[in-house]
C-alpha angles and dihedrals in degrees: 000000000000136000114252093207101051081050094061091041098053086048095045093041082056096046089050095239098110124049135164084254096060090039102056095053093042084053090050103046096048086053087051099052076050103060097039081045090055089043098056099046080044084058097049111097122259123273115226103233108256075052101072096058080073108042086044106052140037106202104007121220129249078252099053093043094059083039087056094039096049087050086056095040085050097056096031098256107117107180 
């Protein structure tokens, strides 16, 4: 099978619209939006854990809830 993105990339490299050169910043600076993006959530204080039942999930699940519940129970603290 072949590889989608070398694909493009040979298509785009003969139609003169994808060189090292472009690649190479637009590698960079994705790497770049990654790593601010790490340290941010790094810097974010830390969730106790029934917390992050809440901050992860909109409309948890059946399975989440007794997930949830079973944390709590564990720790004797039944909502």
């Amino acid at each position: 099978m072949k590889d989608p993105l070398d694909q493009v990339r040979k298509y785009l490299t003969a139609e003169g619209a994808w060189d090292e050169e472009w690649e190479t910043r637009v590698t960079t600076e994705a790497h770049d939006e990654i790593d601010r993006a790490v340290e941010e959530a790094e810097a974010l204080p830390a969730l106790a854990a029934e917390e992050i039942f809440g901050a992860m999930y909109a409309e948890p699940t059946p399975e989440l809830i007794e997930q949830k519940r079973w944390l709590l129970g564990s720790r004797g603290n039944e909502p």
